[in-house]
N, C-alpha and C positions, 0 to 999 in steps of 0.2 A: 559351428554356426556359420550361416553365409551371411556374408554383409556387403553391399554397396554402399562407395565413398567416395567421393573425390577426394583426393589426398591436397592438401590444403599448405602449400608451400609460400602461399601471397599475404597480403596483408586480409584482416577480416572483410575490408568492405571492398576490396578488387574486383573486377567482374571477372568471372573464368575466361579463360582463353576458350575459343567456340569448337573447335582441335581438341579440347580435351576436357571436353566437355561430356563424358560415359563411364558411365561406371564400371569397377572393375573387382572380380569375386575372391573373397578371401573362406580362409576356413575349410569347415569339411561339410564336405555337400550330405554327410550323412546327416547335419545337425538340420537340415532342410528348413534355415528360416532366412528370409529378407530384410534387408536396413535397408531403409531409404529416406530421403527427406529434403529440405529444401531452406534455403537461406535469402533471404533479401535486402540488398542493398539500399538501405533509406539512407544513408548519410546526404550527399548533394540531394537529390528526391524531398528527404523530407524539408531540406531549406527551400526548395524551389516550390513546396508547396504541391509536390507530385503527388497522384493515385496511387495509394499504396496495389493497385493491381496490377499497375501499368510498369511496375518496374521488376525489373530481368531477376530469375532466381537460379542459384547452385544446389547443385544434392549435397544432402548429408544426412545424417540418420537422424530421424522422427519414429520411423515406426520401423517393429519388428513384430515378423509374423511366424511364427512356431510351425514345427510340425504336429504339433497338439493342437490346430489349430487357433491357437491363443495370439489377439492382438495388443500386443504392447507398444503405448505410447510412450515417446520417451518426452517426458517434462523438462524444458529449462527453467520454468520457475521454484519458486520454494511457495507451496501449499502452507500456511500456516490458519487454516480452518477459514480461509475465504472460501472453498470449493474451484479451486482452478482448474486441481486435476482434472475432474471431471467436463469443465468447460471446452477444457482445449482438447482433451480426448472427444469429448463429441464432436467437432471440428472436423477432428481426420477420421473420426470413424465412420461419420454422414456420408464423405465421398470418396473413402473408401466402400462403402456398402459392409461395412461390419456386422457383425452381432452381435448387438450390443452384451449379451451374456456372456460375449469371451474375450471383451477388452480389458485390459489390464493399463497400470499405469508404470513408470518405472523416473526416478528423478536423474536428469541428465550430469554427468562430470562435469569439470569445470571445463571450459575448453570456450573460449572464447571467439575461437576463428567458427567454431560450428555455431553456439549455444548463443552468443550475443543479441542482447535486448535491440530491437532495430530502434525502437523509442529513444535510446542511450547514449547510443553510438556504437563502438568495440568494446562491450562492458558486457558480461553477462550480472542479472540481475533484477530482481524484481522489486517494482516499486510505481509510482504515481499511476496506479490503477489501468497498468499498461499490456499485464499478460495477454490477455484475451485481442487488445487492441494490437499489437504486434506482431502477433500471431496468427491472425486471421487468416491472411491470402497467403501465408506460409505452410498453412497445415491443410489448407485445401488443397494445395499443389500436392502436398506430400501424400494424402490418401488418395488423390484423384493418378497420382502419377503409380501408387503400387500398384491401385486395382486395373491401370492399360496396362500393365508390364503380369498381371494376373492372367488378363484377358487372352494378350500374346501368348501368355505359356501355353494356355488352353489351347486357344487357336492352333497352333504348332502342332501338340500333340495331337489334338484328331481331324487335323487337315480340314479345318471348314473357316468361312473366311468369318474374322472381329467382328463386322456389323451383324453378326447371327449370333453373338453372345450377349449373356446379359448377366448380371450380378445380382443378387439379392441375399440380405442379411446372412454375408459368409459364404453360400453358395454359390459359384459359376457354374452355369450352363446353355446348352443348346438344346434348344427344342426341336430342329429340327428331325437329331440323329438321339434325342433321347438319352443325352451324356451331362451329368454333372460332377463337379469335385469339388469340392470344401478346399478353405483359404490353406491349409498346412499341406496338402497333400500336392498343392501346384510351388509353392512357395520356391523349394530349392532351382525347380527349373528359372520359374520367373525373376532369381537371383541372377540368373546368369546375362541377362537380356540387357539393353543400352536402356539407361534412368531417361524417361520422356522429359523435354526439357519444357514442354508446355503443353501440358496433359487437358486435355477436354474440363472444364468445373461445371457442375450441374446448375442446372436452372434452379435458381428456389423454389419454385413449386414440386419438384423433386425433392427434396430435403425429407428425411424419412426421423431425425433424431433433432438436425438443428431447430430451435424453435418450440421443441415439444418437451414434454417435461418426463426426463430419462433419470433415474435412480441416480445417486451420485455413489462414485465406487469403491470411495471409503467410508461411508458410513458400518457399514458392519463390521470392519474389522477396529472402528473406532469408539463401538459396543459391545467387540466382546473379548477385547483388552489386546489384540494381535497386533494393535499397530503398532511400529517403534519409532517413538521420538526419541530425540535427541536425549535426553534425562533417563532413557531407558537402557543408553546404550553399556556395556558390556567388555570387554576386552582382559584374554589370558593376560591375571597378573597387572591387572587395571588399579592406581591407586586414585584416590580425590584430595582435590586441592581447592582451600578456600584462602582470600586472599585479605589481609587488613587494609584497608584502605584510609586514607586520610581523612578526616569528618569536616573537613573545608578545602572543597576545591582551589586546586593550586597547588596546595601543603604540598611537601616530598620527606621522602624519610629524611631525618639527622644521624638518628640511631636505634637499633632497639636490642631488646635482650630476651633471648627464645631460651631461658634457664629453665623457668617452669615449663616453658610450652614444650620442652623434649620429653620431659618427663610425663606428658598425659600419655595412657597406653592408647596405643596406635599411631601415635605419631611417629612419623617417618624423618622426616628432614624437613626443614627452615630455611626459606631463600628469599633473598632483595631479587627484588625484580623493577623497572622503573615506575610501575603505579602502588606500589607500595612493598610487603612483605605477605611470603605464600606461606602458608603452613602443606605441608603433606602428611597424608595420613592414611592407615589403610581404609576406611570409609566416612563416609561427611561427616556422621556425630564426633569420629575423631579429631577429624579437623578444625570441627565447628569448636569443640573442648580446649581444644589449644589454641586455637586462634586468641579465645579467650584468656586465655594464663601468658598469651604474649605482650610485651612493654615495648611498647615503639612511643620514643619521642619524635614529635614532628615540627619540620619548618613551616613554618604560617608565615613566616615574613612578606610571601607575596600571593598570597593566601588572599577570597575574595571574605572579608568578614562581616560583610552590610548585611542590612534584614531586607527583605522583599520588600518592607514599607517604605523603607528608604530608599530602596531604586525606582520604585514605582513614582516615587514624590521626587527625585531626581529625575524622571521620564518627561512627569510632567511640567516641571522646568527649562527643558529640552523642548519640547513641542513650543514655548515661546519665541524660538528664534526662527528664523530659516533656514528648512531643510536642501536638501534633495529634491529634484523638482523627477519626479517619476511620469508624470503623465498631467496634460495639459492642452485643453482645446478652448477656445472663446480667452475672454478676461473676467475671470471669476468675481472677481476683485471690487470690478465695475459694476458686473452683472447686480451683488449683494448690497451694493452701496444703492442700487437702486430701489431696490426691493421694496413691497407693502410690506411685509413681515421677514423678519429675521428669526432663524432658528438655531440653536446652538448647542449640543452634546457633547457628551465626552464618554469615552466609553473604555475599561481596563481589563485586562486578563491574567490571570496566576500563570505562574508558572505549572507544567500537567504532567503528571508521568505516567508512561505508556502503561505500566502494570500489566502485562503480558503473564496468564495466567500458570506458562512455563516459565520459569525464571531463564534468566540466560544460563548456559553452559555449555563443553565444549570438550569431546574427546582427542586427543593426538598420541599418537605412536610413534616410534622412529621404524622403521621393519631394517629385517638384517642384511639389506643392500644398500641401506643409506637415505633411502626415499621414506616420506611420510606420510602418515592417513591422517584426514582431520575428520569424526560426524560430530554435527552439529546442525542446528536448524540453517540453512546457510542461506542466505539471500543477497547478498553482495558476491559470486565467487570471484570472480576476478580480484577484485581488492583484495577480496581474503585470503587468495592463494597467494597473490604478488607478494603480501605483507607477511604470512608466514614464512615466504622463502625467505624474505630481505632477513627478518630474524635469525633463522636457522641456517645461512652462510650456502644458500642453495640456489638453483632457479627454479621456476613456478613450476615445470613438467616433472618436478621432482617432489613435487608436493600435491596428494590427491583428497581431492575433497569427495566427501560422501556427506550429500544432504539429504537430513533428516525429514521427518513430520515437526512441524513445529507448533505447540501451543500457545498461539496466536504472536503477535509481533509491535502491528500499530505503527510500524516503523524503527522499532529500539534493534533489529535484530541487523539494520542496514547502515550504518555508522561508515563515514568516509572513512575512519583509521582503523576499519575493522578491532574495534578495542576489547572485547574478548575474545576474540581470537586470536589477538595478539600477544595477550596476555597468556592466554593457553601456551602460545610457543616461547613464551621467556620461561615458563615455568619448567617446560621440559628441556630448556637448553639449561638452564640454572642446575637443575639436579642432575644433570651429567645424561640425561634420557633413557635412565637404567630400567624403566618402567612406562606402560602407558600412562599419560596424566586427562582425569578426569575434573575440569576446571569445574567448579559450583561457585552460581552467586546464589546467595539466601535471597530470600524476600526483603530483609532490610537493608540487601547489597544493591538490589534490583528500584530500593525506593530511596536511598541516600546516594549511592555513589555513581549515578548511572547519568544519563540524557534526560532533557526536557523538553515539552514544548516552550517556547520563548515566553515570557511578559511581555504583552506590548498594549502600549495606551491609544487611543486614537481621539482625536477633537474633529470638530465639523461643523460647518457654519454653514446656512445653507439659505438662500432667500427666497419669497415667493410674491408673485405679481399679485393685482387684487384679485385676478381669475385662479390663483393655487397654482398657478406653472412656475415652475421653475426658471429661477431667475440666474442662480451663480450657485456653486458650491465649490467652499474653499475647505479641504482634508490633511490633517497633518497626522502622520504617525512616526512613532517611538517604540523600537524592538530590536532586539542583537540578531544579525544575520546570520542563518544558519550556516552559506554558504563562503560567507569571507573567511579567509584563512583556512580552508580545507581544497582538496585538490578538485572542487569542481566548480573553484571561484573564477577562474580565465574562460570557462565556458558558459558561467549562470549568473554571471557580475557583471554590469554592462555599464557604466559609467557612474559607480558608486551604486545602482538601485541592484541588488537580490530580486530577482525575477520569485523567488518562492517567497517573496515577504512579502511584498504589494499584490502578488495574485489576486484576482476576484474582486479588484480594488481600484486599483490603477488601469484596467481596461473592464470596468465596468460596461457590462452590455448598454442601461438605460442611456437615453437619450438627452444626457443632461450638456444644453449648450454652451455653457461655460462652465469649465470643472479643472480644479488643478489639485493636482494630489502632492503632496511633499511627504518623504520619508528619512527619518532620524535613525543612522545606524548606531545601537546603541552600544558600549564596550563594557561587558561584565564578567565576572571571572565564573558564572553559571553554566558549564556545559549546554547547551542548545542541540535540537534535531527533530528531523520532522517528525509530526507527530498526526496521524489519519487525518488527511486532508490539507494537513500544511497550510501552507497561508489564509490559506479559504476560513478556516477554523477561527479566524476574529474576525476578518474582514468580511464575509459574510454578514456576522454579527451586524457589524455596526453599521454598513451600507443598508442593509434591511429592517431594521428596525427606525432607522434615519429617515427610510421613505416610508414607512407608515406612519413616522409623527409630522410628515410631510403629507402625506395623504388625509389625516387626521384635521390639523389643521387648514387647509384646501378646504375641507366640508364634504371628501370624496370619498367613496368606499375605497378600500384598501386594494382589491384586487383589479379595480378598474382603472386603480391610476398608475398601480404600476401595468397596465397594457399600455396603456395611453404612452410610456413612456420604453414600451417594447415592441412598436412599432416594426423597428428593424430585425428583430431577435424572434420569428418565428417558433424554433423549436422552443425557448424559453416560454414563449407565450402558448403554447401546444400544454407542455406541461401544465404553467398556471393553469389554464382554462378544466382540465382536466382533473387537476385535485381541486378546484372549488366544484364543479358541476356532481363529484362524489360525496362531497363533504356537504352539500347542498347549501351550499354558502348564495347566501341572496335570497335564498326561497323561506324563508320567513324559521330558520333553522339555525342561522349563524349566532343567533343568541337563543342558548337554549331555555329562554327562560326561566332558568335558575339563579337564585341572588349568588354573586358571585362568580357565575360561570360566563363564558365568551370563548370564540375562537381566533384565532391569529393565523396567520398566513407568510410563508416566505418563501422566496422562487432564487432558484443561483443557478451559476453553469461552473462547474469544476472538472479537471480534464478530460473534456471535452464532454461529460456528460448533463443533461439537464433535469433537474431536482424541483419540483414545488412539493410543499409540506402542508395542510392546515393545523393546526393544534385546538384540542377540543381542552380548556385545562377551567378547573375548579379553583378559584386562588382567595382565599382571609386572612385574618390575621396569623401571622408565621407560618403559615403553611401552603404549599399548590401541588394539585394533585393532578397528573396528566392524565385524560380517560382515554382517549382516544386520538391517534396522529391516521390522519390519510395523506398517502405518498401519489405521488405521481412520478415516474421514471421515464425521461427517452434517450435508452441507451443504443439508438440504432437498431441492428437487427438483436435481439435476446435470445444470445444462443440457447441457454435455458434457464426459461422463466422463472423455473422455481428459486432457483441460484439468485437469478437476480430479486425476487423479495427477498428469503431469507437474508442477504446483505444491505437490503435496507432496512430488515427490523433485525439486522443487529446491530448495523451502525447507529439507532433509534435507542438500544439498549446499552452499545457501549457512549454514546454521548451525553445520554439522561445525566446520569451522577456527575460530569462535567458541569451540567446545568446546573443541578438541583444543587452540588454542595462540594465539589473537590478542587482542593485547588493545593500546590507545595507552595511551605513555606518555609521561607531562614529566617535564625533569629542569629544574629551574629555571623551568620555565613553560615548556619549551621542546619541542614533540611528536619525538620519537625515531623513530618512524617514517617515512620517506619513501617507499615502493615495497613493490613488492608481494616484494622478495625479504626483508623482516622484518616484512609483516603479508601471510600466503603464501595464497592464498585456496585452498577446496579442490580437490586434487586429482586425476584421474578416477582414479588407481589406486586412491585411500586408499574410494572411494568405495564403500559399503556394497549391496548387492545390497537394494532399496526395493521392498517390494511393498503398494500401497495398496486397500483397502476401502472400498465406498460402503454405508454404511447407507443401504436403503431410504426413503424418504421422497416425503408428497402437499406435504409445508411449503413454505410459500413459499420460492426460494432466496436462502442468503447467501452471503458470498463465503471465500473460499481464495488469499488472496495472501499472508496472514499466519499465518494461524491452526497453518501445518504446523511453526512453528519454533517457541515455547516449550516444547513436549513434549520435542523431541529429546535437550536438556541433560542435566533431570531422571530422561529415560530410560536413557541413556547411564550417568549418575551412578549410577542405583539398578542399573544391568548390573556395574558397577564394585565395588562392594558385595557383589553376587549373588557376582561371583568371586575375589575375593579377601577380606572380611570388612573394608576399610578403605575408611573413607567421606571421599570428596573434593567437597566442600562448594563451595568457590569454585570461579570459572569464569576466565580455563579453567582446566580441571583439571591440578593440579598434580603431573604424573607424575611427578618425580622424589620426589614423596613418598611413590610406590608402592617396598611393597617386596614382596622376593620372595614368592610363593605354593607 
């Protein structure tokens, strides 16, 4: 294979030296295929607020292009049923001039000087619905830079000059002389050529794929059973390991007794590891059998053993004092003392678990030179490789990661301590690594012993002139910071406030003149972590629903007042305008004149993208029925449309059950849920008829893996209201507190 690279001896975000700045050919030219690709420095850039265009890029490998013809993308992210691959391959494939029938995907190693999230910093990793947004003017360089180095080879061999070539779908040629060659058959030459350091980008009117709605290029192999996820994976002489875990966060082993558990057939060996005791076995029911027959006492001495009720009613005991002041304009204080009317809610949330329909798990090997494989759905590599090495008494080039397909995520798969993957490598240093170890969490491992979204309370006072303006709004919330105490709190901790807790919240877009927001970091022994959409996921909530009972009492329609109050926030108001004018909100539609029906409305901006919802919803006594949600979306340019609905009506389907009814709870410290038949995920019948809207947009694109779910709550909530005149605040919504209509 031939590859171009710049060998990468500086730090991740260093600019190349301009000197050595060319690539250089490795391999065998008989393998006739091309690497090439491009990196960009955001780190100062993106503080200063820079054009992700405007700043300077290095080669490294994105794409490879066969003698078969065949375009393969190489992915830093982890796919875990968002459709990314697909997104970012149509990227490089557009300006490359691919076809699109011979593009292939391929997930990149772990390698952080090439692979790193520019959103991040030196981290590779996916997460806060970044792939697509980070990779935009990265993957244009990299197709726009093979196909002149394409162009050239051509050029070269039939002596006619570049501006008489042209590309199309896989094909280079010249009309003049009547010559064409397919991308493999030029490949190894145009290996050999110096990587353009700033290759021509098309005009978007040129755009032959971005924008248009192109197949996505795992769906068929993820119907008809080819793909391999991580739970699929395999390995000569592979054993499985399930692990007992403490049933109250904190606990650590005292002691236990693996008498019986050696004796169930197939077990292997029994090891302490620091999150509890492994059993090994030669396959899961065996281990699952012993884990069973195993006696572990446990230390609870510093153990969390409160019920949810009680920290919740601890929370709200907290919100009485003064917080944290996160964000603060005007004197709220003053503004509400002034007020016609005063208004005052309070609004709480469960704790959530991501329920990822793949459970977590995790293969590792040692191989017979001392270095080791991890697959696994991997989303965090960098963490994950550093922290298997620190484990394994290694450094991190000595530890290779292969990531999988993952059966979705939600965020459980991206954990600062990379904790099963950590786990994966105690287990095989524990048993001496005589075997590869296939880690298994079960489903009741995945719903007790795992991450959650936080509990957090929120209060709100808010006051209105005798005209319904806004006079002052004073905000307090109460929630355990995702980010203190984990290694990305010196970066995302800025004078006590978690930037991921007040999101959505504390720079609220509206236009409210006096607002102060205070935030309660709360100390609980509940593991926490993001969870789709992270902060946004309450705050959302309560900001929106707060200015409908604001809007409400004002005497205002709902969607006019919050314009009135998004004056400043165009795109936000682009969006609103957009899903009421489809939802036919005002044209004598918004109440569909059925007893008990109404619709509700709610508008957010989450990284960086903007969201309005309507909700068409049925609600009586103990029951509401969602019929119909119309989205509106302005995610910049959409590189493919389809991609981006299907991600809003799945964020629509995986938030519903959220609303509707799920929520963990402790009774002693001890999580009540196990399975999915008492945290019930949603439904296809319960499933609401989703129709989504792209606002037009030239803007650079951001992403849609998150951003479809904080709306939906709020929306649903203020539909709630619409039809029956009783407001249900907490989530989920507490239907038996509906009464008849």
């Amino acid at each position: 294979m031939l590859k171009i690279r710049q060998p990468t001896t500086r730090s991740p975000n260093e600019a190349a030296p301009r000197a050595s700045r060319r690539g250089f050919l490795t391999g065998a030219a008989a393998a006739g295929a091309i690497v090439i690709g491009f990196r960009l420095d955001l780190g100062k850039a993106r503080a200063e607020g820079a054009d992700l265009a405007a700043v300077k890029a290095q080669p490294n490998a994105f794409v490879r292009i066969g003698a078969d013809d065949t375009v393969t993308v190489i992915v830093k992210h982890l796919d875990m049923g968002q459709g990314n691959t697909t997104g970012l391959a149509t990227i490089l494939a557009d300006e490359l001039d691919a076809d699109w029938s011979t593009v292939r995907t391929e997930f990149a190693p772990a390698d952080a000087a090439l692979y790193n999230n520019l959103l991040m910093g030196p981290i590779q990793g996916t997460g806060g619905s970044t792939a697509v947004a980070n990779s935009w003017m990265q993957l244009r360089k990299a197709g726009a830079a093979a196909r002149e180095m394409l162009v050239a080879a051509a050029a070269f061999a039939w002596k006619v000059p570049v501006a008489e070539i042209t590309v199309e779908n896989g094909v280079v040629r010249h009309a003049g002389s009547n010559r064409q060659a397919r991308f493999g058959e030029l490949a190894a030459s145009a290996a050999s050529l110096p990587v353009p350091q700033e290759p021509r980008l098309k005009d978007p009117s040129q755009w032959r794929l971005i924008g248009q709605r192109v197949p996505r290029l795992d769906s068929k192999m993820k119907t008809d059973g080819s793909a391999v996820y991580a739970l699929d994976t395999r390995r000569t002489g592979q054993v499985t390991a399930v692990i007992a875990r403490a049933p109250r966060f904190g606990a650590t082993v005292k002691g236990f007794d693996d008498a019986q558990a050696r004796k169930v057939a197939g077990v292997i060996d029994v090891v302490a590891i620091p999150t509890g005791v492994a059993v090994i076995a030669r396959d899961t029911w065996a281990a699952m059998k012993g884990r069973e027959a195993l006696k572990v006492t446990w230390d609870e001495s510093a153990a969390e053993s409160r019920s949810s009720d009680a920290i919740l009613a601890e929370y709200r005991e907290t919100a009485k004092r003064p917080g944290i002041v996160a964000s603060e304009r005007g004197d709220a204080g003053a503004g509400i003392k002034s007020a016609a009317q005063v208004l005052e809610a309070e609004f709480s949330f469960p704790y959530l678990a991501h329920a990822a329909m793949e459970p977590l798990n995790a293969t590792i090997e040692r191989a017979p030179d001392g270095t080791y494989d991890i697959y696994a759905g991997l989303q965090f590599q960098t963490i994950e490789q550093a922290t298997a090495a620190a484990i394994l008494g290694v450094t991190p080039d000595k530890v290779r990661l292969h990531t999988q397909w993952a059966g979705g995520s939600f965020g459980r798969r991206a954990t600062p301590s990379a904790d099963y993957i950590a786990e994966a490598a105690e287990i095989l240093k524990a048993s001496g690594a005589k075997a590869p170890v296939h880690l298994v969490w079960t489903r009741e491992d995945d719903m007790t012993g795992g991450y959650y979204r936080p509990t957090v309370y929120h209060k709100i006072r808010a006051g209105l002139d005798a005209k319904g303006a806004v006079t002052g709004w004073q905000h307090v919330m109460v929630g355990k910071s995702i980010m203190i105490g984990s290694p990305f709190e010196a970066m995302l901790v800025k004078n006590g406030v978690d930037g991921t807790t007040v999101e959505g919240a504390s720079d609220t877009a509206y236009a409210l003149p006096a607002y102060r927001f205070e935030v309660h970091n709360a100390r609980e022994g509940v593991p926490v972590l993001w969870w789709r959409s992270v902060g946004h996921t309450h705050t959302a909530h309560a900001m929106e629903v707060m200015i409908d009972e604001l809007a409400h009492a004002a005497k205002v329609d709902p969607v006019a007042y919050r314009l009135s109050l998004l004056a400043n926030a165009p795109r936000l108001s682009g969006a609103l305008k957009l899903a009421a004018e489809k939802a036919n909100w005002g044209n004598g539609q918004d109440k569909a004149g059925e007893k008990g029906r109404g619709l509700g409305v709610a508008v957010h901006e989450s990284f960086g993208s903007y969201v309005a919802m309507v909700a068409d919803v049925t609600a009586g006594t103990g029951s509401i029925k969602v019929n119909r949600i119309v989205a509106a979306v302005d995610v910049g340019i959409a590189v493919n449309p389809d991609i981006v609905r299907s991600q809003v009506e799945g964020a629509v389907g995986f938030a519903l059950s959220s609303v509707l009814r799920n929520r963990v709870t402790l009774k002693d410290g001890v999580v009540q849920e196990k399975n999915f038949d008492a945290y019930e995920p949603t439904r296809m019948s319960e499933m609401p008829v989703v129709e989504v809207h792209i606002v037009p947009s030239q803007a650079a694109p951001t992403g849609i893996g998150e951003p479809g779910v904080p709306v939906l709550a709020p929306a649903i909530s203020n539909a709630v209201f619409a039809a029956t005149g009783q407001r249900l605040r907490a989530l989920p919504l507490d239907l038996a507190g509906l009464k008849g209509v």
